[in-house]
C-alpha positions as CSV (number, residue, x, y, z in Angstrom):
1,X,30.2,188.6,147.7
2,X,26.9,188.1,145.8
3,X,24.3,186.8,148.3
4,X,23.8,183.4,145.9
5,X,27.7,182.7,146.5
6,X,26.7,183.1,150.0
7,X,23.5,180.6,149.6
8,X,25.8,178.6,147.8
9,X,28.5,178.5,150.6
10,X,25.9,177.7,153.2
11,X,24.4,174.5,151.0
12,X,27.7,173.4,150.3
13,X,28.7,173.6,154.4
14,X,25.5,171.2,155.2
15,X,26.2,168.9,151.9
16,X,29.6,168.4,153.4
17,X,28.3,167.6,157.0
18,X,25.7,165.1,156.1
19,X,27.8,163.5,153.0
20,X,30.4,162.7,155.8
21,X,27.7,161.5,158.4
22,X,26.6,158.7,155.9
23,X,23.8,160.4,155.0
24,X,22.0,158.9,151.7
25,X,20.6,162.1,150.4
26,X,23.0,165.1,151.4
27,X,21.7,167.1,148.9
28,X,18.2,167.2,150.1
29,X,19.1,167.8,153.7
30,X,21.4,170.8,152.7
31,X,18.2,172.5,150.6
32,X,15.7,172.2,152.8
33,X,18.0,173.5,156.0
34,X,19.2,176.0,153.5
35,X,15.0,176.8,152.4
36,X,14.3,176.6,156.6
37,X,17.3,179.6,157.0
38,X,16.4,181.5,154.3
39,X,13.1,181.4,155.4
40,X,13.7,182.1,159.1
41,X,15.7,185.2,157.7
42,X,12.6,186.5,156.1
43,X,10.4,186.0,159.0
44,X,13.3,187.8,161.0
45,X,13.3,190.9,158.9
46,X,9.4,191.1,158.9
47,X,9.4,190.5,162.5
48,X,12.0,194.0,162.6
49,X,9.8,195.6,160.5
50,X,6.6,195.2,162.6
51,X,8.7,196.2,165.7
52,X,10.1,199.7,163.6
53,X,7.0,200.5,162.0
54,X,4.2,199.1,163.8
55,X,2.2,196.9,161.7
56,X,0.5,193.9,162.4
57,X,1.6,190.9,161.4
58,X,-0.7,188.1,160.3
59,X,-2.8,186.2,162.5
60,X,-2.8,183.0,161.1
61,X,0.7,180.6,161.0
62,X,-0.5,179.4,157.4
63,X,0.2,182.7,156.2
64,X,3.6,182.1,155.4
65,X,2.9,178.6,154.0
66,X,2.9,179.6,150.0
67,X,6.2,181.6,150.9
68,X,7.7,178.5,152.5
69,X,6.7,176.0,149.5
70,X,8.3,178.9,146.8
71,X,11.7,179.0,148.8
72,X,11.8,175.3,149.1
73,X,10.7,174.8,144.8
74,X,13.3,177.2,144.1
75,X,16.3,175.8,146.4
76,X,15.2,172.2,145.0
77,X,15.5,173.4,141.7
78,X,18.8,174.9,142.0
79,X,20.8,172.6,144.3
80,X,18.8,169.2,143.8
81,X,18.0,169.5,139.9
82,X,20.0,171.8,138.1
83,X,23.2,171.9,140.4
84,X,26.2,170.7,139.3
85,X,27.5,169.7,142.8
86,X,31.7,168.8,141.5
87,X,31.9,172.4,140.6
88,X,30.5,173.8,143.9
89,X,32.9,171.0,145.5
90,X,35.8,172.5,143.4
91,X,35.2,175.8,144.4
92,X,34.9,175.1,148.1
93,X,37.0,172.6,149.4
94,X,40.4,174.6,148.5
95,X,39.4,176.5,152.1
96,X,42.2,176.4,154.5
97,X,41.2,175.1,158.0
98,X,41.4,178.5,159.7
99,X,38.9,179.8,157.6
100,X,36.3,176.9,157.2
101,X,36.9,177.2,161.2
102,X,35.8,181.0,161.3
103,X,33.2,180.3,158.5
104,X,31.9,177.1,160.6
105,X,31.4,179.5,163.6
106,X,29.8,182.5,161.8
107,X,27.7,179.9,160.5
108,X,26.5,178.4,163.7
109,X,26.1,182.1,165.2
110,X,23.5,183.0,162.6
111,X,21.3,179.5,162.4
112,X,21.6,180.2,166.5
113,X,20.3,184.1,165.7
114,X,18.1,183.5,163.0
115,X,16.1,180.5,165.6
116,X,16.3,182.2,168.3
117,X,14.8,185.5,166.9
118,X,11.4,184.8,166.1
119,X,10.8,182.9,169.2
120,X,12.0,185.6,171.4
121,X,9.8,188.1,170.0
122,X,6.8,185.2,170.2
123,X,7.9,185.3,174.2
124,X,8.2,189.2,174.0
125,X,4.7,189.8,172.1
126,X,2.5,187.4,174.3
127,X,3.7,188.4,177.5
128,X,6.1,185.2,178.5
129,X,9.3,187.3,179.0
């Protein structure tokens, strides 16, 4: 499975949860969680690296600001602008329950690992655990 399929899964998963909530603006809410876990993914993999290799990671939290706008222009782009959200509901809602179940939960298990992460290295790196 390409890893925009994937992307595209995800988005589609947090469209559907807010469209049925009432939300106004589903669409918005499911690129910027989807820019937040992308980005959270990245900081998780540079946060590996520094523990496998040893380097120091920057000392300031703007750092990661310009990467954080990028993500978030680029997930606008594709799921706000230029998204043509009936086909990615065509492609998606022919799940079966079992699987949007075990999808739902492999879901939840990675926003859970890809939080959790970064702060417990924080706690790890500045003494607190």
């Amino acid at each position: 499975m390409k890893l925009t399929t994937l992307f595209d899964y995800f988005f589609y998963r947090v469209y559907i949860f807010f469209r049925e909530t009432g939300d106004n603006v589903p669409e918005t809410k499911g690129s910027l969680i989807l820019s937040l876990v992308q980005f959270l993914t990245l900081l998780d993999l540079v946060l590996i690296g520094s523990m496998i290799f040893n380097y120091d990671l920057p000392s300031t939290k703007y750092a990661f600001l310009p990467l954080i706008i990028l993500i978030g222009i680029i997930n606008w782009y594709r799921y706000e602008k230029a998204m043509d959200l009936n086909q990615l509901l065509s492609e998606w809602s022919s799940e079966d329950k079992s699987q949007n179940s075990q999808r739902g939960i492999v879901i939840v298990i990675y926003l859970v690992f890809t939080t959790v992460f970064p702060a417990l290295y924080g706690m790890m790196t500045h003494g607190q655990l």
